[in-house]
N, C-alpha and C positions, 0 to 999 in steps of 0.2 A: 504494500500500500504506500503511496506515496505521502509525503510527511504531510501534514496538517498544520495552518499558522493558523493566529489571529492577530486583533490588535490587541494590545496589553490595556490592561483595567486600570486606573488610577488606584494605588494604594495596595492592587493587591499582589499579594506574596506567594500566591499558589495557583493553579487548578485542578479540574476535575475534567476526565473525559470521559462522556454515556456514550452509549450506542442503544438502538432495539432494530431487530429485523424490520423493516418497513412494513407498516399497517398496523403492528403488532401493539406500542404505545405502553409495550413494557421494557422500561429499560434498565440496562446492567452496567455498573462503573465499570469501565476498561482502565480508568488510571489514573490513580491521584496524586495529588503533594508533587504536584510538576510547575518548577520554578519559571518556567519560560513560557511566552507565547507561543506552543508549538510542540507536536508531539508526532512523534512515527513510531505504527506497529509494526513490530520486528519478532512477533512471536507467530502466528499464523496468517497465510494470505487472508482476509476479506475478500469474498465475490462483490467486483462491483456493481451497484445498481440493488445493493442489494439492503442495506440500512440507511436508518436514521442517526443523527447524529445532532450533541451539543456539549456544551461548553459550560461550566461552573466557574467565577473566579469567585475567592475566598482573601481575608487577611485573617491570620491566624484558623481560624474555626467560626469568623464570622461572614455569612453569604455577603458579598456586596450589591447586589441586586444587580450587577452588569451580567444578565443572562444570554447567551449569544445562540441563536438560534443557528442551526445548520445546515447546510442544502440536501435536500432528503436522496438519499442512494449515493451518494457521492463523498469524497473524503476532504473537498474541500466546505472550510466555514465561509459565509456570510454574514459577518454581524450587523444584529438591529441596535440602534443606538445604546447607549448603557445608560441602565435606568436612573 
């Protein structure tokens, strides 16, 4: 899968990466406590076309409301303004 950016969240110190199979609307953290805008999986291909994806930023343990929606089946993000 080809790496994944975003833009960085004011303040925050982490994120979170989900995924769910597309349609599915249940989703499972792929990866957390990741200091950068930007993340590549390196453990199993992804079929493309085939999830949903988004984006958590956090400082410390606190959500910062910058939620970044992601472009459905595909592995790049999109962000919508931060909240």
């Amino acid at each position: 899968m080809p790496p994944m950016t975003w833009s960085p969240v004011t303040n925050a110190d982490n994120y979170e990466v989900w995924y769910s199979v597309h349609g599915t609307n249940i989703y499972t953290l792929l990866e957390d406590n990741l200091e950068n805008a930007g993340y590549t999986h390196n453990v199993a291909p992804l079929v493309p076309n085939t999830y949903d994806w988004f984006v958590e930023a956090y400082q410390g343990n606190a959500f910062l409301g910058g939620f970044f929606a992601v472009s459905p089946r595909t592995p790049n993000l999109y962000a919508i303004a931060p909240a």
